[in-house]
Structures are given as structure tokens and as C-alpha cells.
N, C-alpha and C positions, 0 to 999 in steps of 0.2 A: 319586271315583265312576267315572269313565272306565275309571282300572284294576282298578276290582271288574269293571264291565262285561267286560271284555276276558276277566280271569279266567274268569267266564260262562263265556264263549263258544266257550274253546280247547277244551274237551272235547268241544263238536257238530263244530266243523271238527275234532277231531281222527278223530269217529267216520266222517261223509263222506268223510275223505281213506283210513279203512281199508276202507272199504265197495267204494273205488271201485277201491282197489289187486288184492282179494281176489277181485272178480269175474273178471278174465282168469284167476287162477292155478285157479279153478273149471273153467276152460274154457267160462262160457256164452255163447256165439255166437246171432247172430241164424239167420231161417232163410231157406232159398232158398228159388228162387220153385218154387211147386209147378205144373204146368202139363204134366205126363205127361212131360216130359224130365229126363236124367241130368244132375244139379249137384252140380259138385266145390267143396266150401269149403276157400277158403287164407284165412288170414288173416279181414278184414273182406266179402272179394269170395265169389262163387258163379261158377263157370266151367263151359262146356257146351260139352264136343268134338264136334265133327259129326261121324260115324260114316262115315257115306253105306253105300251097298252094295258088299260085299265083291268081288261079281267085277263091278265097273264102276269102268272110270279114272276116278277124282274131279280133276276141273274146275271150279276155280268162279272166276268175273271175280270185283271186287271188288263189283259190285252186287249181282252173285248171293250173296256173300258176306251182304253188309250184309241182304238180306230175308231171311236163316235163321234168322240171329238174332229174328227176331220179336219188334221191340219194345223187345229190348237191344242192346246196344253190339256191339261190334267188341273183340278184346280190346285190353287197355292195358296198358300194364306201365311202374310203375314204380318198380323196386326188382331188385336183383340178384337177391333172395330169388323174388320173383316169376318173374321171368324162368327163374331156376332151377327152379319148379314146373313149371311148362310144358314143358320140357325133360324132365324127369325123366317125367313125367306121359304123356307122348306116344306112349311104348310100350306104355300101356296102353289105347289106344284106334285106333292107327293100327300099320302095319306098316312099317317102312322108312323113310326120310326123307322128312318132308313141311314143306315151307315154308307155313307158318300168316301168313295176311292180319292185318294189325295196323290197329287203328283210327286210323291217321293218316292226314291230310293235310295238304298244303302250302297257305299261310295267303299271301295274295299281300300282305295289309296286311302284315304285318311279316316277311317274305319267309325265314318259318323255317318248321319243322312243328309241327302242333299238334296234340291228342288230339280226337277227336269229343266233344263234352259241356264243350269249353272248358278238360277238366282241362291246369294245366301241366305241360310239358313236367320230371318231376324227371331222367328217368333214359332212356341209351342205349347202345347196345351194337350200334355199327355195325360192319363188317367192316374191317379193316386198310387195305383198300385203296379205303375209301371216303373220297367227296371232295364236298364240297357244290358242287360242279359236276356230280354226279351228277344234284343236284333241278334238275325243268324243271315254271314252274308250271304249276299247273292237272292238268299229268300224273303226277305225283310221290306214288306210294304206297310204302309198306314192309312186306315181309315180313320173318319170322322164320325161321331153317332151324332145325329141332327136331336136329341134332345137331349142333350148333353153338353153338345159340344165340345167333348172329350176326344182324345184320339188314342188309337191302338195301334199297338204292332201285330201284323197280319204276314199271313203267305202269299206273296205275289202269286206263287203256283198253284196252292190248292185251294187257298179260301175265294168265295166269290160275295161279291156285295148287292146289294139291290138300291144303289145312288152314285150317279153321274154326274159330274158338276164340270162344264168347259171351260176358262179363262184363256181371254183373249186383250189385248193392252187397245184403248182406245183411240183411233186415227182422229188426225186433227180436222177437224170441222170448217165447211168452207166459210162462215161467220166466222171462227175464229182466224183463219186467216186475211179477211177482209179486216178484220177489225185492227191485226197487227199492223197492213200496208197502213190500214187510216192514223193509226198511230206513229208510224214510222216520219207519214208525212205531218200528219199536226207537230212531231218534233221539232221535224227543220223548220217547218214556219216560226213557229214560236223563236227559236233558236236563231233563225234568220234578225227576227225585230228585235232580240235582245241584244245582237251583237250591233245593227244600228244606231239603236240607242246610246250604247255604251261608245260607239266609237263616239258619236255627238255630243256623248256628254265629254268626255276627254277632248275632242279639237275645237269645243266650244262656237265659235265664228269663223272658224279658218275656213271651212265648208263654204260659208258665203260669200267669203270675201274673196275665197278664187271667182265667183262670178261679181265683184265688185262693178259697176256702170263708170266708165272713164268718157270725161265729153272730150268730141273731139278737138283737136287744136286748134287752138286758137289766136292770133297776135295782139298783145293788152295795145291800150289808146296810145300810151307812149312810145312804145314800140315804132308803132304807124305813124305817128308824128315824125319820129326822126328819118325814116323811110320819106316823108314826103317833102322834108327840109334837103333830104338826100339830093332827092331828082331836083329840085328846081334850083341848088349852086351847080347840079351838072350841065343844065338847062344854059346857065349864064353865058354868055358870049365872052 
């Protein structure tokens, strides 16, 4: 019984595990947050380069930094891939090199840096000549140089940067959740006709022959014969 069950079953997980594979190669993505600003989707994130105005030197402390964002993060990075979008990405919204504020700070309990939002630390890409004698708690931020893609340790308090990057994680899209219901349901169908099947093919004929056609009853010739030899010795006087 166990291994009929199992039999079941490999064909639903096998249609979940295509459903789930087929969806990235679709490309459907969740969506950014819509809120009258420009967001760039990489990957699973939504990223918003702060612009500022063209003919005024951009400054921003790292607080100043933190309320642009409105609401979201600081960016984070962690993955070469990422780091690399950002990089690349930079020239289209900024002119020249600009060191972009990174959502880190230094974490005095466990005396390393950490991401704002708790995420861990996967990935880094500090400059050659850095040295964790650099960080000084409490003061210890990091920028990003967008031609480089190197990072530093900086003063939360007195250094100021001139690049803003927001990260925001991207909401699921009403496609993609149409597309799960339709999958949810092309499961059980499927799932429905296999187990069909399978009972049919195990009870073979017993399915039909509960509806087997029985004629109704009938009495054979001989039968009636003796019945009518019956009546006519009772008939005798």
C-alpha cells in the first residue's frame, strides 16, 4: 500500500517541482514599490539612485542619507553580481565618480559590521589596503566607490558622501500570483486523472461489472410445463 501511495504521488511533486523551475525562466518578477520614484529591478531587490540636482554639489551625511530613502533601506550588497550592478548601473544616473553610502554599521555586541534589517553579512569587497583597525565603534560606516567598486571605512559622523542607493525587496506581482492559482489547479486536475487511472487500472473490470445488465426473471419451458400438468390433476374431479 505504501508504494502504491508513493506511486501517487511522484507525479504531483513531480509537476510542483516543474512549475517552480519554469517560473524564473518566464522571467516573472515581483514588482517595485510604486510611490512616483525610479526603481531598478536586479534580481529579487528594487534599487533607487538618488538623482539630486544637476548643478548643486551633492552631500549627504549618512543620516541624510538614511531619510531619502523613505522608509527603505540603505543599499546592501551581497553578491559580486550585485555589487557589479551598481557599478555598472552608476553611469546612468550619476556623472563621474561617486562613493555611494552602504547600509552598514558596526555592531559593538559582536564587534564586526552588520547590514541594517539584521541581514548577514554574505559578501565583501573591501579595498587592499584595508584593515579592521580601520573600524572604530560606534563611528565606522562604509561606502562604495562606483568605479572601483571597492569599499571603505568611513565616519558615519563626519565624512559625507555624494551617492545614495535605496533597496527595497520586490512584492509579488499580480501575474505571478495568477499564474500559482492556475498552477495549483492544473495540479489537482492532472492529479485527479492520474489517480483515475490508476485506480482502473488496478480494479480492472470490477468498475463495470457493478453496473453488469441482469435480465429480468424469467420461468424456463420446463418449469411452466410442470406448473400446467400441476393445474390440470387439480382440475380432475
Amino acid at each position: 500500500m505504501e508504494s502504491q501511495e508513493k506511486k501517487r504521488s511522484f507525479p504531483t511533486l513531480f509537476c510542483c517541482l516543474l512549475v517552480l523551475c519554469t517560473q524564473p525562466q518566464l522571467g516573472l518578477t515581483g514588482d517595485c514599490p510604486a510611490d512616483g520614484r525610479t526603481w531598478v529591478p536586479f534580481g529579487d531587490r528594487c534599487y533607487h539612485f538618488v538623482h539630486g540636482e544637476e548643478d548643486k554639489i551633492k552631500s549627504y551625511s549618512f543620516e541624510r542619507a538614511k531619510s531619502l530613502c523613505q522608509g527603505f533601506e540603505l543599499l546592501t550588497v551581497q553578491s559580486v553580481e550585485e555589487n557589479d550592478f551598481v557599478i555598472k548601473y552608476s553611469p546612468e544616473v550619476w556623472k563621474g565618480i561617486v562613493n555611494v553610502w552602504l547600509g552598514m554599521y558596526y555592531d559593538t555586541n559582536s564587534d564586526d559590521m552588520k547590514w541594517f534589517g539584521e541581514d548577514p553579512v554574505k559578501f565583501t569587497n573591501w579595498e587592499d589596503s584595508y584593515s579592521p583597525s580601520d573600524l572604530v565603534p560606534v563611528d565606522s560606516c562604509v561606502t562604495l566607490h562606483s568605479n572601483t567598486g571597492k569599499w571603505e571605512a568611513v565616519s558615519c559622523l563626519d565624512d559625507v558622501e555624494n551617492g545614495v542607493v535605496c533597496e527595497a525587496a520586490q512584492e509579488p506581482s499580480a501575474l505571478l500570483s495568477a499564474l500559482v492559482i492556475l498552477s495549483v489547479v492544473a495540479i489537482m486536475g492532472v492529479s485527479a486523472v492520474i489517480w483515475f487511472l490508476h485506480q482502473k487500472h488496478n480494479l480492472g473490470s470490477t468498475i463495470l461489472t457493478a453496473f453488469e445488465y441482469h435480465p429480468p426473471f424469467r420461468v424456463l419451458d420446463t418449469d411452466r410445463s410442470c406448473l400446467v400438468e400441476a393445474e390440470e390433476t387439480d382440475s380432475v374431479p
